[in-house]
DOPABA-205566 format. One record per residue (C-alpha): residue in one letter; chain; y, z, x. Coordinates in steps of 0.001 Angstrom, whole numbers, plus 500000, padded with zeros to 6 digits. Layout:
BEGIN
 res chain     c2     c3     c1
   A     A      Y      Z      X
...
# end
This chain:
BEGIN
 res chain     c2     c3     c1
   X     A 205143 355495 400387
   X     A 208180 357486 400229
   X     A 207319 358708 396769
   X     A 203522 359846 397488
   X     A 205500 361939 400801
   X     A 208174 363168 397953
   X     A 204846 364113 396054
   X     A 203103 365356 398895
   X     A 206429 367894 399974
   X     A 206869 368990 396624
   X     A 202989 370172 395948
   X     A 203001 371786 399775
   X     A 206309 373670 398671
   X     A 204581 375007 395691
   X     A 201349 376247 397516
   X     A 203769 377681 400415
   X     A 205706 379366 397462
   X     A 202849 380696 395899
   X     A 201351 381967 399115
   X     A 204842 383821 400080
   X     A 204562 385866 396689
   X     A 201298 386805 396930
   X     A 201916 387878 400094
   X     A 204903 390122 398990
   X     A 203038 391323 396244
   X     A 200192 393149 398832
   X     A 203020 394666 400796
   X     A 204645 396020 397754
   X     A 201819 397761 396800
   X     A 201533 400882 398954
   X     A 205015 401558 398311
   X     A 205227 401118 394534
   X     A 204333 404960 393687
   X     A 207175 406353 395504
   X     A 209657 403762 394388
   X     A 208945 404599 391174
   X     A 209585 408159 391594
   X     A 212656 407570 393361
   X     A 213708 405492 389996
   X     A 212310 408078 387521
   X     A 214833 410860 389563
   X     A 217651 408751 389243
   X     A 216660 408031 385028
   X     A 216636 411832 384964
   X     A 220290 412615 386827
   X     A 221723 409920 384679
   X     A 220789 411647 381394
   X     A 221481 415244 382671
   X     A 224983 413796 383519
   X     A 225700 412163 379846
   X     A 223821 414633 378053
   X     A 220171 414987 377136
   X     A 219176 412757 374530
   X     A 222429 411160 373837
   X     A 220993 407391 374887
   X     A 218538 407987 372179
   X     A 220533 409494 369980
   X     A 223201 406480 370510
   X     A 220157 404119 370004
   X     A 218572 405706 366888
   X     A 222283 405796 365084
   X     A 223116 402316 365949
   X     A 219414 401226 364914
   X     A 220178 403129 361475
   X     A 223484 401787 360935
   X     A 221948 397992 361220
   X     A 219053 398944 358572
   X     A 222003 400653 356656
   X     A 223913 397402 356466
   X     A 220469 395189 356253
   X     A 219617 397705 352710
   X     A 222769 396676 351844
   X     A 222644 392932 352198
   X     A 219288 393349 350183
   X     A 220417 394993 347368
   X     A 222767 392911 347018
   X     A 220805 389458 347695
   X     A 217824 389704 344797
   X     A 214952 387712 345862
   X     A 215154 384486 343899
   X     A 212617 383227 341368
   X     A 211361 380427 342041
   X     A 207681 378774 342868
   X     A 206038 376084 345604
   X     A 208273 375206 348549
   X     A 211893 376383 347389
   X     A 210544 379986 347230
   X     A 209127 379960 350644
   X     A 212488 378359 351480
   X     A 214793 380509 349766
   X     A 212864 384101 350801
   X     A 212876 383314 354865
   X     A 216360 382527 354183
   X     A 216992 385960 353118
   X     A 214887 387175 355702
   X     A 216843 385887 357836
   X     A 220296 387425 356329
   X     A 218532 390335 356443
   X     A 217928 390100 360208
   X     A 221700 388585 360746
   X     A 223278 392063 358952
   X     A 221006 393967 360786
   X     A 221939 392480 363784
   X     A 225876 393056 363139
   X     A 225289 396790 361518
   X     A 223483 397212 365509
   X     A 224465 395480 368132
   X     A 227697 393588 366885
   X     A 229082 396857 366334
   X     A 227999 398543 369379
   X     A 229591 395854 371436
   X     A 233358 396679 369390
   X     A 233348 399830 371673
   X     A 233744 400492 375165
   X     A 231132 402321 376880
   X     A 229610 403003 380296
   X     A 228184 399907 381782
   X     A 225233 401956 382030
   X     A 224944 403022 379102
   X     A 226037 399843 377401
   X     A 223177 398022 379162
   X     A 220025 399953 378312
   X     A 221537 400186 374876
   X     A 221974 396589 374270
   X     A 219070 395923 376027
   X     A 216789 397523 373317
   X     A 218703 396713 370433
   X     A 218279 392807 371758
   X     A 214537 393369 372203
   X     A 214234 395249 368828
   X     A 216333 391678 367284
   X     A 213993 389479 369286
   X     A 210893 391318 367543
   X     A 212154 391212 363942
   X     A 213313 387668 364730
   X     A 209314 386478 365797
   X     A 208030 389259 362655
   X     A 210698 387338 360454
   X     A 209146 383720 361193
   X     A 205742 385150 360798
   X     A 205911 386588 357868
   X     A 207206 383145 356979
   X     A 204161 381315 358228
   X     A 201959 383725 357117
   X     A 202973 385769 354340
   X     A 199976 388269 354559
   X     A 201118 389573 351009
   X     A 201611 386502 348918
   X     A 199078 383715 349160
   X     A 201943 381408 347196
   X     A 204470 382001 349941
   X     A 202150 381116 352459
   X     A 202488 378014 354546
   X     A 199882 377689 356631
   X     A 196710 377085 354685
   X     A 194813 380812 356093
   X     A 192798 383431 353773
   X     A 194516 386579 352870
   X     A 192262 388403 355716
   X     A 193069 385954 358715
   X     A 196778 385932 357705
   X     A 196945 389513 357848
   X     A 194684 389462 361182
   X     A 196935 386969 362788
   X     A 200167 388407 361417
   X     A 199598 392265 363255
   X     A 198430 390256 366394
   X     A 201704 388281 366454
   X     A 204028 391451 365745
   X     A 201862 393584 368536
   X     A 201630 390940 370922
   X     A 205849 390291 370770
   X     A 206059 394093 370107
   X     A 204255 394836 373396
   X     A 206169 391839 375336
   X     A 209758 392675 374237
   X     A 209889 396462 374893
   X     A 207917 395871 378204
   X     A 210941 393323 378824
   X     A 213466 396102 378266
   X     A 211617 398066 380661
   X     A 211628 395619 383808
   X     A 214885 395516 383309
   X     A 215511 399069 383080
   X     A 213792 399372 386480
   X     A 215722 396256 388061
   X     A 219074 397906 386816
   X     A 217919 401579 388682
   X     A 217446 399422 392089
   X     A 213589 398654 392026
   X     A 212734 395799 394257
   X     A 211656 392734 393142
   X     A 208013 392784 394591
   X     A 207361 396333 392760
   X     A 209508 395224 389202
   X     A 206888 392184 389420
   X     A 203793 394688 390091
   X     A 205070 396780 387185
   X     A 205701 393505 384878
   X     A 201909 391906 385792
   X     A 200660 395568 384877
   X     A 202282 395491 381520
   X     A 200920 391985 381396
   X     A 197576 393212 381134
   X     A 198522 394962 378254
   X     A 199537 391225 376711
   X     A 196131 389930 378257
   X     A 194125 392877 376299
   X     A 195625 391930 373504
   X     A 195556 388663 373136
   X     A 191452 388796 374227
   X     A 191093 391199 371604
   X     A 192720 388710 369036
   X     A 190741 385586 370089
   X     A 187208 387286 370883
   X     A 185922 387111 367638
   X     A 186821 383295 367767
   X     A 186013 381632 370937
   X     A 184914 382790 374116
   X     A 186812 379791 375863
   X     A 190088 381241 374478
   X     A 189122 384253 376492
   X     A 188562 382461 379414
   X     A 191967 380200 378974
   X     A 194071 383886 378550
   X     A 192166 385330 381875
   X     A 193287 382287 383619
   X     A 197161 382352 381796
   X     A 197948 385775 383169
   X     A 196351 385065 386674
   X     A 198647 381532 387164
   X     A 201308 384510 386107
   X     A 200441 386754 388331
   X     A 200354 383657 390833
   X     A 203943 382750 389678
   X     A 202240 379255 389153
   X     A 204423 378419 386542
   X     A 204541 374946 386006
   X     A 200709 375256 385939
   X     A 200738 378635 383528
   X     A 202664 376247 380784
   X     A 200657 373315 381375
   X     A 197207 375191 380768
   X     A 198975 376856 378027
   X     A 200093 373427 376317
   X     A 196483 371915 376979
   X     A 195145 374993 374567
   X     A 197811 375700 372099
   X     A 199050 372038 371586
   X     A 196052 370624 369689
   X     A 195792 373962 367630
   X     A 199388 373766 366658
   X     A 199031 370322 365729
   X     A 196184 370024 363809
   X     A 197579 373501 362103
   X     A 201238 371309 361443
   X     A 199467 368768 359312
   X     A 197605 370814 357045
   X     A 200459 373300 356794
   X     A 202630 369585 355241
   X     A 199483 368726 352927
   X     A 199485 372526 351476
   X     A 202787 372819 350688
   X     A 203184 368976 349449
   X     A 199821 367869 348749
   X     A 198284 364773 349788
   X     A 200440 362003 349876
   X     A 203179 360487 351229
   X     A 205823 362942 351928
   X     A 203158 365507 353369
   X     A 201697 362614 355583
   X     A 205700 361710 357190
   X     A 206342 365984 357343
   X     A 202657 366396 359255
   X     A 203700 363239 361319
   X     A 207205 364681 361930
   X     A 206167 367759 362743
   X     A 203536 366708 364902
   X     A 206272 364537 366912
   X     A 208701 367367 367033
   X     A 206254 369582 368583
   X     A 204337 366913 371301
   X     A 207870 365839 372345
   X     A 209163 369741 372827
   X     A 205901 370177 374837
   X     A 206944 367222 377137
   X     A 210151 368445 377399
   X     A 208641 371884 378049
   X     A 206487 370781 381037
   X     A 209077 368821 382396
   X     A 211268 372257 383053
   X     A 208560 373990 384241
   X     A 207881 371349 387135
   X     A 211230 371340 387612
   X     A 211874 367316 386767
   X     A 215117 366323 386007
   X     A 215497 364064 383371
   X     A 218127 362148 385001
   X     A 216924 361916 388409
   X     A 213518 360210 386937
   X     A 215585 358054 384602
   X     A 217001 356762 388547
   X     A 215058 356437 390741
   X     A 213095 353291 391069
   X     A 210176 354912 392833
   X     A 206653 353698 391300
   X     A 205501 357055 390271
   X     A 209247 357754 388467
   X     A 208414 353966 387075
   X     A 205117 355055 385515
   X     A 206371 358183 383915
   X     A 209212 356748 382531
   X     A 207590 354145 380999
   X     A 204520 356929 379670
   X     A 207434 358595 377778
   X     A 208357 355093 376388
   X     A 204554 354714 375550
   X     A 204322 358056 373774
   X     A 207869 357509 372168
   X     A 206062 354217 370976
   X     A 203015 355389 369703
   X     A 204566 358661 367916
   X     A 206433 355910 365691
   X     A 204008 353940 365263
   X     A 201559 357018 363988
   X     A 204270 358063 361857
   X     A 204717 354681 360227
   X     A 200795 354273 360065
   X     A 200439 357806 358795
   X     A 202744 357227 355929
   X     A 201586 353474 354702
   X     A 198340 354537 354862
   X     A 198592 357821 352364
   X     A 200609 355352 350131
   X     A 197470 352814 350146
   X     A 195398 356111 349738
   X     A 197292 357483 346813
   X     A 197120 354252 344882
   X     A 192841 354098 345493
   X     A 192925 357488 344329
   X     A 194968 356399 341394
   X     A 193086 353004 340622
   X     A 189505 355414 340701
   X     A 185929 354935 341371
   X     A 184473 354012 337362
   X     A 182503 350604 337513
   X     A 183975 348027 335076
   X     A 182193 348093 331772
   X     A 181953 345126 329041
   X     A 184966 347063 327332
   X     A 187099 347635 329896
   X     A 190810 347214 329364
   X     A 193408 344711 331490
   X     A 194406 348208 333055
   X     A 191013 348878 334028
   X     A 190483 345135 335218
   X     A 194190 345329 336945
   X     A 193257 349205 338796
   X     A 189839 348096 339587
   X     A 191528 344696 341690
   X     A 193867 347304 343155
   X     A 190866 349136 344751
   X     A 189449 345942 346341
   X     A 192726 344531 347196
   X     A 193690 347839 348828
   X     A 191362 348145 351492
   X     A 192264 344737 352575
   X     A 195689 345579 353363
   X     A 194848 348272 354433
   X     A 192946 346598 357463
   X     A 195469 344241 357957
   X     A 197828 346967 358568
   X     A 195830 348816 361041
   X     A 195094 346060 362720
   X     A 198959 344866 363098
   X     A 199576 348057 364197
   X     A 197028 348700 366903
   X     A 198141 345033 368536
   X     A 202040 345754 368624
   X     A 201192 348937 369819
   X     A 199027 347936 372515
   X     A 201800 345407 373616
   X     A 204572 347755 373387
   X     A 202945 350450 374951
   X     A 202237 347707 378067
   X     A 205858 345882 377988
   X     A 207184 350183 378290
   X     A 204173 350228 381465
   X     A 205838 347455 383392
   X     A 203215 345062 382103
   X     A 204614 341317 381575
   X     A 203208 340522 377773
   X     A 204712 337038 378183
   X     A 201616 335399 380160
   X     A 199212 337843 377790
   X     A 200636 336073 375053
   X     A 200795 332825 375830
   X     A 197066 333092 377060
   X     A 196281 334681 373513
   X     A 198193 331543 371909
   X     A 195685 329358 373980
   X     A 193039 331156 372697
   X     A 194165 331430 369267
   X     A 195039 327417 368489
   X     A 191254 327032 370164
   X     A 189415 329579 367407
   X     A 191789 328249 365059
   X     A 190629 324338 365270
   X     A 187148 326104 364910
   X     A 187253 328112 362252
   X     A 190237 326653 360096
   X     A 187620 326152 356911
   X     A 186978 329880 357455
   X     A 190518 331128 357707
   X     A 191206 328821 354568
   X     A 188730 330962 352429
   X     A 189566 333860 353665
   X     A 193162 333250 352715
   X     A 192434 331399 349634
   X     A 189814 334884 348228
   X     A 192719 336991 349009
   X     A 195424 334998 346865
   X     A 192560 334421 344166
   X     A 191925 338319 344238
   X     A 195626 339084 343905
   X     A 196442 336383 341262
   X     A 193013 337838 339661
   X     A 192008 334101 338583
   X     A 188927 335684 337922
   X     A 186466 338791 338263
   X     A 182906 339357 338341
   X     A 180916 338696 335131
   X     A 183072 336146 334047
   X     A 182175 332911 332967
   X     A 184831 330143 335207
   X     A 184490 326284 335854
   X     A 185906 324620 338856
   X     A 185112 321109 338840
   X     A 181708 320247 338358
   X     A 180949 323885 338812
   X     A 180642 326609 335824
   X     A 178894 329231 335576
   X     A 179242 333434 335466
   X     A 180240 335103 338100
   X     A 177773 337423 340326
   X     A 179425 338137 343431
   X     A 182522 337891 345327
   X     A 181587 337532 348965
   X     A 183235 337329 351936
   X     A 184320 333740 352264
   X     A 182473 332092 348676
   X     A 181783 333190 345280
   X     A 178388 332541 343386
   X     A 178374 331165 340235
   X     A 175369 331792 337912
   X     A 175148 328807 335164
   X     A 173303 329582 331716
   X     A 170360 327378 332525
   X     A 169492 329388 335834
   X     A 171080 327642 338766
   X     A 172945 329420 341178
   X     A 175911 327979 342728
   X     A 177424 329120 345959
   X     A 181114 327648 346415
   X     A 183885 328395 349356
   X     A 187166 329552 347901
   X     A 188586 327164 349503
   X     A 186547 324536 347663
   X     A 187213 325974 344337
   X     A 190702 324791 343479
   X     A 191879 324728 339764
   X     A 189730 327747 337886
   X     A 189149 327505 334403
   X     A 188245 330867 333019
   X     A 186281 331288 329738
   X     A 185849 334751 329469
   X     A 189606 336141 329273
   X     A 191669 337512 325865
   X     A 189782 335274 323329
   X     A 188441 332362 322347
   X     A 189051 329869 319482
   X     A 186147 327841 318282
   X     A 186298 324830 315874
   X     A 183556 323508 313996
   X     A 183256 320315 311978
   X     A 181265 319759 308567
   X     A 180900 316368 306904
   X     A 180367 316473 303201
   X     A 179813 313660 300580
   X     A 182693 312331 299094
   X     A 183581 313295 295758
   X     A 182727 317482 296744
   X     A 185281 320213 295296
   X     A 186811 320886 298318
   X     A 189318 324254 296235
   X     A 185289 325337 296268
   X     A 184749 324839 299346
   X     A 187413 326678 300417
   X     A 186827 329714 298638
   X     A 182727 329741 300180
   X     A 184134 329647 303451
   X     A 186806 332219 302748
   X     A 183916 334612 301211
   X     A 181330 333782 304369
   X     A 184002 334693 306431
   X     A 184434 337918 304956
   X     A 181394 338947 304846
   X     A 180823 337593 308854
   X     A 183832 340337 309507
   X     A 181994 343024 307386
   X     A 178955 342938 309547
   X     A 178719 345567 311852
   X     A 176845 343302 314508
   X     A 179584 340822 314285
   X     A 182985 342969 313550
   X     A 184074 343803 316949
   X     A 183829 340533 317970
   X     A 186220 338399 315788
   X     A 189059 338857 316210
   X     A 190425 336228 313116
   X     A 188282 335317 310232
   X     A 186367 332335 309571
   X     A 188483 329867 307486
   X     A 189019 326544 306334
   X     A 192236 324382 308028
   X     A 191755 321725 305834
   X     A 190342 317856 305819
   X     A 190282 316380 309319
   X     A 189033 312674 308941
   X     A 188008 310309 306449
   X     A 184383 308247 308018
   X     A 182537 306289 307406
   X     A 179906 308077 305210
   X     A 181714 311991 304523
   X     A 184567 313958 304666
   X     A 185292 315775 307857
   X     A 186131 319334 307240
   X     A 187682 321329 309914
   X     A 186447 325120 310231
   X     A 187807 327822 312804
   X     A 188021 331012 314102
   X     A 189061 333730 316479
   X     A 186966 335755 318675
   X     A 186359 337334 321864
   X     A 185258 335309 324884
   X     A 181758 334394 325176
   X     A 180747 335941 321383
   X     A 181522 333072 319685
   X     A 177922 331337 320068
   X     A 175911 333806 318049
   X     A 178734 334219 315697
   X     A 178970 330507 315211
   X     A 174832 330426 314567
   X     A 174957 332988 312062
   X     A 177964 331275 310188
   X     A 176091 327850 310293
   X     A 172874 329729 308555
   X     A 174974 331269 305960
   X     A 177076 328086 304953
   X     A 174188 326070 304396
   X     A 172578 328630 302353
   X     A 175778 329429 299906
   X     A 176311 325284 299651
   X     A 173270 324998 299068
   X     A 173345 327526 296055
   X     A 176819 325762 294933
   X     A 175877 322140 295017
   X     A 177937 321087 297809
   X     A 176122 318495 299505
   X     A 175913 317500 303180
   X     A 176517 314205 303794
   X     A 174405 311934 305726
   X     A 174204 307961 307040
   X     A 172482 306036 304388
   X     A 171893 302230 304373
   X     A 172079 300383 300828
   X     A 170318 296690 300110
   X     A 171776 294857 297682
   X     A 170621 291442 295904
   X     A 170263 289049 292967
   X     A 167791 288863 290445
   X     A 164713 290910 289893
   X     A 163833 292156 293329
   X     A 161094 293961 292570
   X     A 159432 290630 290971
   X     A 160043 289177 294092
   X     A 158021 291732 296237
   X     A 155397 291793 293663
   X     A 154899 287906 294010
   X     A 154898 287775 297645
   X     A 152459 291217 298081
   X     A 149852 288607 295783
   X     A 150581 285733 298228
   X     A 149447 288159 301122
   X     A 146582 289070 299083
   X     A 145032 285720 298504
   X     A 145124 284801 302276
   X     A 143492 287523 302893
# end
């Protein structure tokens, strides 16, 4: 209650405030023409007394002496060459030491003498104004280097920098010298009411111009200056720099990150310099607003009040989340820079283990990416309502509830979730390969969500959980070895048979069909077994995974066809009956027996 009355008094003394001014600023009026004849007189004594011309004759030599001293430092101080950031760097910096000797060629030296307070005043006055306007011209140029597109930070055309640049130096041009004047006219005994009606009539100078600068861009921006000069004019302050925040901030920050991705590129430094800068300038506009309401920082880090409660723990929230976007900013340009590194070309039947390693990269990726996100967006959520005053505790421990409920439920589906994501990242296997797990084998078509399907040469199609997979064999990685076994009669040349399988080998790597696939030869290890009716010869070779069928056809065709034009015979079961006497007799006596009954 007592903080809502606090509230209450503080918004009534504001209204009351404005009202008062207003209120001075109508009586003023009438009177403003003669007190500014009155002031004009006295301007005019004063110089008759010290001489005519000799305040702008003391301005104009000081003035020269500081550009004498600034030509000077430039001579001296060649601009560096250089390129990219360090040259934008290293000319501002000589800007400014160009603005620093001009500053002690003026105004430094100026103050070394003693002079009439009268005369020291106005002089300093417009030598400070004339510093203040280089100084904002200085930090332009830097922004916008209307000559040099290189040395340009924010990311405008040649036209708008110029446009923007002339706007600027006007607009703080117009401001500063109208500055020196108020205070001219405060210093010759204006009152405040007609100084003010003077300074909100040169304030519609600053109005014209900035309508004229933001006409051709948005006819809100018009609107937003029209209001700006009238909370002015109102001496609504805290107001004038909220409005003013609410229309520049967004600009200014949108304009912060693309200034850190033109100077550094995409990436990671430009996304934690857009992020920082971003931070820097949301956290000077709190800071900013909290002046102009007149909040002290210490009195609302004291009081226990509900409303002081609230906005203490909103600056804890935005001090939160400003991390947090930094962090998220800067992990998620790193996960961006590695896509754009890993690229977009479809895996081909050639591709290399660096194509197959870049291309799980880009699926992986995403994943953490989500993950990530995700994490972030929770701990955010329940930092940002731990800094509120919220208790997380019960929130927590009803989320735990929750979680060992959906967890009893969908434990199969967490399993192959987890288990995809550790096959993926061991990269057990990839799509179009040819795996067995079990009694499953088969190529493989698609990776889904939470199974893989497995296509098996005769046509089925299997769909398996990862977490059902277990052990993978893969078939289709590096190469493949493949043995083959030929049983020849005993008593074969087996020096010759070498030699035919040396020669069909050759000729198997000579074929252009064949070639890219073998990787070793076709050759002979050697005898393997003695059985029962041949020789077991034992035949191998090396090729790549999944080519070794065809191969192995082709060979078979051409061994039989060169042993068969060598005389080396196959061997094959034969059965042997073996007697006394003259078997054939024998038959011939028993196929007349059968004949006779007959």
């Amino acid at each position: 209650m007592a903080a809502e009355e606090t509230a209450s008094g503080l918004l009534s003394g504001r209204v009351d405030a404005i009202r008062e001014h207003v209120v001075s600023l109508v009586a003023a009026a009438p009177g403003l023409p003669a007190e500014l004849e009155r002031v004009r007189e006295q301007m005019v004594q004063e110089a008759m007394a010290r001489g005519p011309g000799r305040l702008l004759l003391l301005i104009a030599a000081f003035v020269a002496l500081g550009l004498l001293v600034e030509a000077v430092y430039r001579k001296s101080v060649k601009p560096a060459a250089s390129q990219g950031l360090l040259a934008i760097g290293l000319r501002f910096a000589r800007d400014l030491g160009a603005l620093a000797a001009f500053t002690i060629g003026s105004a430094v030296v100026f103050l070394a003498f003693d002079w009439p307070p009268q005369t020291r005043g106005a002089v300093v006055a417009f030598l400070a104004a004339l510093i203040c306007l280089r100084s904002i011209v200085v930090l332009s140029r830097a922004m916008l280097s209307p000559r040099d597109t290189a040395l340009r930070v924010l990311p405008l055309s040649d036209g708008d920098a110029r446009y923007w640049y002339w706007r600027i130096a006007l607009f703080a041009g117009w401001f500063a010298f109208g500055w020196v004047l108020v205070e001219q006219l405060a210093m010759h005994g204006l009152a405040d009411a007609s100084r003010a009606l003077v300074g909100y009539a040169l304030g519609l100078g600053l109005l014209a111009i900035a309508v004229e600068a933001v006409w051709r861009s948005s006819r809100t921006a018009v609107v937003i200056c029209l209001a700006l000069w009238l909370l002015w004019v109102a001496k609504a302050m805290g107001f004038f720099w909220l409005l003013l925040v609410c229309a520049v901030l967004p600009g200014a920050l949108r304009l912060a990150q693309q200034a850190a991705e033109h100077l550094l590129k995409p990436g990671m430094a430009a996304a934690a310099l857009g992020r920082a800068l971003r931070a820097l300038l949301i956290i000077g506009a709190a800071f900013l607003l909290l002046r102009a309401f007149d909040l002290q920082v210490d009195a609302l880090a004291s009081s226990d009040s509900m409303g002081m409660q609230l906005m203490r723990g909103a600056v804890n929230a935005l001090a939160i989340v400003l991390i947090l976007d930094l962090a998220w900013k800067v992990a998620a340009a790193f996960i961006d820079q590695k896509l754009a590194a890993a690229g977009t070309d479809p895996l081909g039947p050639s591709a290399t283990d660096e194509q197959h390693r870049l291309a799980r990269l880009r699926t992986l990726l995403p994943i953490v990416r989500s993950t990530l996100a995700a994490t972030l967006v929770v701990t955010a959520v329940l930092m940002v309502l731990s800094a509120l005053g919220v208790k997380v505790a019960p929130l927590l421990a009803g989320a735990g509830v929750v979680g060992v409920a959906i967890g009893f439920g969908s434990q199969t589906l967490v399993r192959d979730l987890l288990s995809k994501f550790f096959y993926l990242l061991d990269d057990a296997f990839r799509v179009g390969e040819y795996i067995q797990s079990g009694n499953y084998k088969g190529t493989v078509e698609h990776l889904g969500v939470r199974s893989v399907r497995l296509r098996h040469h005769r046509g089925p199609l299997f769909t398996i959980p990862y977490g059902q997979l277990g052990a993978v064999q893969n078939m289709s990685r590096d190469w493949v070895i493949d043995k083959m076994t030929l049983g020849l009669v005993y008593g074969t040349d087996l020096e010759k048979v070498k030699k035919l399988l040396k020669q069909i080998g050759k000729e198997l790597s000579a074929n252009p069909e064949f070639a890219p696939d073998i990787l070793e030869p076709l050759k002979m290890q050697g005898v393997d077994n003695f059985g029962d009716f041949a020789i077991q010869v034992r035949l191998k070779m090396k090729t790549l995974p999944n080519k070794q069928f065809t191969i192995r056809r082709r060979a078979y065709a051409m061994i039989q066809k060169s042993f068969a034009e060598n005389g080396v015979q196959f061997a094959f079961p034969t059965v042997q009956v073996a007697g006394q006497g003259d078997v054939s007799g024998a038959i011939a006596k028993q196929a007349l027996d059968i004949a006779k009954r007959a």
